[in-house]
C-alpha positions, 0 to 999 in steps of 0.5 A: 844642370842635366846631364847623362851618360851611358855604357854598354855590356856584354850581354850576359853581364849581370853586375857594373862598376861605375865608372863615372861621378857619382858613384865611382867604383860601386858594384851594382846589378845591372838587370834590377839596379835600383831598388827604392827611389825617394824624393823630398819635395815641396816647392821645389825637389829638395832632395832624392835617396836611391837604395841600389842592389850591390848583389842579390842579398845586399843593398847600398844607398846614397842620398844628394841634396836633403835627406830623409831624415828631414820631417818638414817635407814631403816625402815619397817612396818610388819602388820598382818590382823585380822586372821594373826599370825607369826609362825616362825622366822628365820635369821641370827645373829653373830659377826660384827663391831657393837658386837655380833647382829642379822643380819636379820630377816624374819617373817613366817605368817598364816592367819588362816582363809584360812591356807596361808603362807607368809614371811615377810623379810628379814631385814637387810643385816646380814654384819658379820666379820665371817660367820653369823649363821642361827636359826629359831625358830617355835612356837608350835601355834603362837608366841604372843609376841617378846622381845629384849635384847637391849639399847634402844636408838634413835641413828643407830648402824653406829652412836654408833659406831662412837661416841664408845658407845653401844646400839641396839638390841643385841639379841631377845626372843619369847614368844609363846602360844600353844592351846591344841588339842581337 
């Protein structure tokens, strides 16, 4: 399941409260939201962590689907620079031995002070059993937040799946913040 959502600020807003799932009622900055964006991945996305900046001196993370402290994945580290904002999201998702998942993930990211691009990505290999479907989704300014619908858990999706439990990242939804022209 994908799914986005946007709201629009004052111009010199420089903080948010979300307002929307999930991340209901948190204060993050709206110039630089995310900080650190890391995906455990193999055949599948197995799981993101996002560290937000609440203000200039503190952070908060959350986690949707498997966490971090799973040592039988890969894991990578996207981090965005000062003047850095992801733009667009894309990859692939589908059926595959593990349920309906997303299957790879890649990052479009501007540094708004020079105007270059970037991609970070892909993640995940997209194994499917059928054909995976591609989406990509472009935020109408920047997106300054991305949520998962998951079971969080510390376990990979191979180990679910051998123990016939669920759990992972089944899904994600983008919360993105358009600046009105001047």
């Amino acid at each position: 399941m994908i799914s986005s959502s946007n709201d629009t600020p004052a111009q010199s807003q420089s903080v948010a409260i979300i307002q929307s799932p999930p991340l209901w009622g948190v204060t993050i900055k709206v110039d630089r939201p995310l900080k650190y964006i890391t995906i455990m991945h193999g055949g599948a996305i197995d799981g993101i962590e996002l560290e937000y900046a609440k203000n200039d001196a503190e952070t908060t993370k959350f986690s949707h689907g498997t966490s971090s402290r799973t040592n039988l994945l890969n894991r990578s580290t996207v981090t965005l620079g000062d003047k850095e904002n992801i733009v667009a999201v894309s990859g692939l998702h589908g059926s595959s031995m593990w349920g309906v998942r997303v299957l790879q993930l890649s990052f479009a990211i501007c540094d708004t002070s020079t105007g270059k691009m970037r991609v970070a990505g892909p993640f995940g290999l997209g194994l499917s059993d059928s054909t995976p479907q591609p989406f990509h989704i472009t935020a109408n300014g920047s997106f300054v937040a991305l949520g998962g619908f998951a079971t969080n858990t510390d376990l990979s999706l191979g180990q679910l799946y051998l123990a016939g439990k669920d759990g992972g990242l089944y899904g994600l939804t983008f919360i993105d913040i358009a600046y009105p022209s001047v």
